[in-house]
C-alpha positions in Angstrom: -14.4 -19.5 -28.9 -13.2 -19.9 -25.6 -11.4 -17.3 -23.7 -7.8 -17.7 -21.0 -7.4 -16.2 -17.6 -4.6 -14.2 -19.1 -6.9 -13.0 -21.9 -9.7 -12.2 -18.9 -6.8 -10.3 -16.7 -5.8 -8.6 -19.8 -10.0 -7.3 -20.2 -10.0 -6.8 -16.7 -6.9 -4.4 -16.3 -8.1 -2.5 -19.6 -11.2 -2.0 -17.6 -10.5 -1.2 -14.3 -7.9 1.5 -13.9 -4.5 0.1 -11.6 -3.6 2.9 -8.6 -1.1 2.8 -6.0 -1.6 3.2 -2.2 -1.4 6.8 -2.1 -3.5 6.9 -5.0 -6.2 5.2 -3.0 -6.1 7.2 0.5 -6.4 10.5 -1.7 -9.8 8.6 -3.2 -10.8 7.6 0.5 -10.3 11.0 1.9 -12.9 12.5 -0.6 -15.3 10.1 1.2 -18.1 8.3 -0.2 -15.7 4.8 -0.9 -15.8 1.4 -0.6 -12.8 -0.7 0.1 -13.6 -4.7 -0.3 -11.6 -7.0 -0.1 -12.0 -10.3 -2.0 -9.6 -12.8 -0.5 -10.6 -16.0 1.0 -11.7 -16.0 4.6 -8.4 -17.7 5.9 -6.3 -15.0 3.9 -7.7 -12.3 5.8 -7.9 -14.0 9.0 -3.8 -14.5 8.4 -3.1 -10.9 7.9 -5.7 -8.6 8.8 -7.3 -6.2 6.0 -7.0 -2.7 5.2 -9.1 -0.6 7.5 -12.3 0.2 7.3 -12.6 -2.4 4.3 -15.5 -5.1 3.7 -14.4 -8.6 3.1 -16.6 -10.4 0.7 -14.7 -13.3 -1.1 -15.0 -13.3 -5.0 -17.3 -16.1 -5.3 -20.0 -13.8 -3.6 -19.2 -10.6 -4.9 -21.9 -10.5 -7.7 -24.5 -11.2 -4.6 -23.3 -8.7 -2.6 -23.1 -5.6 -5.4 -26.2 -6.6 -7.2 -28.8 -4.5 -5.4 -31.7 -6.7 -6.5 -29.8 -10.4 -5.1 -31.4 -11.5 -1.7 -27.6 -11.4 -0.3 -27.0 -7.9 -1.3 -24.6 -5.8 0.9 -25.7 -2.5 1.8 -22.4 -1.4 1.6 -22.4 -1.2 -2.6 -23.8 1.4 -4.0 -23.0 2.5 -7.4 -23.1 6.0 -6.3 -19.7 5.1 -4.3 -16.3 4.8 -5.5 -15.5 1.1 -4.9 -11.6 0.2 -4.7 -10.8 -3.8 -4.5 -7.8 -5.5 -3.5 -6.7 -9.3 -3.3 -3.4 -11.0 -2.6 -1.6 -9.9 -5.9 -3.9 -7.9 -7.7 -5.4 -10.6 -10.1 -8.4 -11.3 -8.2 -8.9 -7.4 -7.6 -8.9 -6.8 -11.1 -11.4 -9.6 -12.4 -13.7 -8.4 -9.1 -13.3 -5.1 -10.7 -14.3 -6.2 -14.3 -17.4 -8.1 -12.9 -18.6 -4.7 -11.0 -18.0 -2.7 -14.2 -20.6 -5.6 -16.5 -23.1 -4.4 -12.9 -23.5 -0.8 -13.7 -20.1 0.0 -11.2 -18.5 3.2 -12.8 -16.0 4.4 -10.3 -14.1 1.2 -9.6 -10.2 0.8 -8.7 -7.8 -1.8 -8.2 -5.3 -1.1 -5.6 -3.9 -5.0 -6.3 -1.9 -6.4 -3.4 -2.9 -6.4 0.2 1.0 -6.1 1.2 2.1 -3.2 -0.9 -1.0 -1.4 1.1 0.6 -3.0 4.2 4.3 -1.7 3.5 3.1 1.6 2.0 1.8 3.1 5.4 -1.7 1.5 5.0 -4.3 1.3 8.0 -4.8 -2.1 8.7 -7.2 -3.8 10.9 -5.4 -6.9 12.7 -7.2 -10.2 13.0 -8.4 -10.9 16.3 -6.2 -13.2 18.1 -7.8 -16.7 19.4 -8.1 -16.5 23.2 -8.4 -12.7 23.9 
């Protein structure tokens, strides 16, 4: 039987527990986090990312989290709390789902990059060409 990407949003959402902005600085302050973020290179080169974040686009994510993958990340451990965001949240919350199925137990989706942007967010600015 084959399964929708609303059916797989609707998994992913049950999985991985939706918080807001301020949610998310309260989980950074305790130390100990992760922020990734899994937009597409040209995404984050348009707008920046939150600060402090790692970007690994969602094609590579299993490679990066998977301790045992020769393109593992050094950043995840499962011993961290690992909050994802995308452009609108979808992306987050599959990226979320896929960490859960790889042992990930304290994992968040924060959802949109903007409403971290407009909410008082740190953000690190892309680097402008020529300077």
């Amino acid at each position: 039987m084959s399964t929708s990407v609303k059916q797989m949003l609707e998994a992913a959402n049950a999985a991985v527990p939706k918080i807001t902005p301020a949610e998310a600085q309260a989980i950074i302050a305790k130390g100990n986090t992760l922020i990734v973020d899994v937009r597409d290179a040209p995404e984050v080169e348009k707008s920046g990312k939150i600060a402090g974040a790692v970007h690994v686009s969602r094609g590579m994510l299993e490679f990066r989290a998977d301790p045992d993958s020769p393109y593992h990340d050094k950043n995840f451990a499962k011993d961290k709390s690992v909050i994802l965001y995308c452009a609108s949240g979808g992306r987050s919350a599959l990226s979320g789902k896929t960490l859960k199925d790889l042992g990930y137990d304290k994992v968040f989706n924060v959802g949109a990059f903007k409403d971290w942007a407009e909410n008082g967010g740190g953000v690190e600015k892309p680097i402008e060409p020529g300077m």
